[in-house]
N, C-alpha and C positions, 0 to 999 in steps of 0.2 A: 677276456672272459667277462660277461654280462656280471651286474649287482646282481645278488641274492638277498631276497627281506624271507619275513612272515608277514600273515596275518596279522594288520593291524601297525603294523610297521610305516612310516612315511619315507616314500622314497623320496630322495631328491635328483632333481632331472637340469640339468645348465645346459646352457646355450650362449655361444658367443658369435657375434654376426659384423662381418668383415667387408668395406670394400672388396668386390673384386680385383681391381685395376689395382689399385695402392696398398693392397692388404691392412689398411687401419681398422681399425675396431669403432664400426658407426652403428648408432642406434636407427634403426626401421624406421619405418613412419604407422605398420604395424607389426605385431608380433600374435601367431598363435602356436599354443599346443597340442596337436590331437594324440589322443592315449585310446588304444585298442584293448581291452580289456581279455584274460583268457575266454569267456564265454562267447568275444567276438563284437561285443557292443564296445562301438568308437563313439569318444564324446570329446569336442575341441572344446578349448578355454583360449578367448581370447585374450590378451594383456589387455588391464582396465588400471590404471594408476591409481593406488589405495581400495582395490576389491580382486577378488578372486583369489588363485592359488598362487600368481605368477608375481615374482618381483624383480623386478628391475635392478640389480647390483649396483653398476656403474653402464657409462657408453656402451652397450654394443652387447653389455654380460645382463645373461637373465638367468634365474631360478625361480623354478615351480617344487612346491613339498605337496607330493600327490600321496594320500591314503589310500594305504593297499587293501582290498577287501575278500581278493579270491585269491586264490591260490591257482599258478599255473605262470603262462610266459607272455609278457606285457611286451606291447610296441609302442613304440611311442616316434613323435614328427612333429619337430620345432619349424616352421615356416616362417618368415617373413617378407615384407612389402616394400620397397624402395630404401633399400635396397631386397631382391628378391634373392630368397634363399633357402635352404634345406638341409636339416640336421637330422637325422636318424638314430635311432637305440633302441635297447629291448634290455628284458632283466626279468631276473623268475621269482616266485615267491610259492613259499611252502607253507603249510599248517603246521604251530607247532607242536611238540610233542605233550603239551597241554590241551589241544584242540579235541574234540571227539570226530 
């Protein structure tokens, strides 16, 4: 079952990127995340070491704290480049019962 936030909430979104051959845990050479927003507007964030949303854990582990701002069901698509790869998720968010 998908995370649930609200408004205003920061999701957090991970990604772990693995050889395929040897299944070890290797870091890309790049890394991005693109988030589909409920409205339908997609915005990528590439990893930038010390900016953006995205942070690099250890090898291979990444987290992005993405601010939620609509209310509705988020996609989201972790990619990477050498090694080439593909993570998928989705998660809903609601207005709370503070919200008008």
């Amino acid at each position: 079952m998908a995370q649930t936030y609200f408004i205003g909430d920061t999701a957090t979104l991970t990604a772990v990127f693995t050889d395929t051959i040897s299944g070890t845990v290797v870091d890309p050479a790049a890394v991005t995340l693109s988030v589909q927003a409920p409205n339908g507007a997609e915005t990528d964030y590439p990893y930038d070491a010390g900016s953006g949303i995205i942070t690099r854990e250890s090898d291979g582990r990444y987290r992005a704290e993405y601010p939620i701002a609509q209310a509705g069901q988020y996609r989201y698509r972790w990619r990477s480049v050498g090694p080439d790869g593909v993570e998928t998720g989705s998660f809903r968010s609601h207005r709370t019962p503070f919200d008008n």
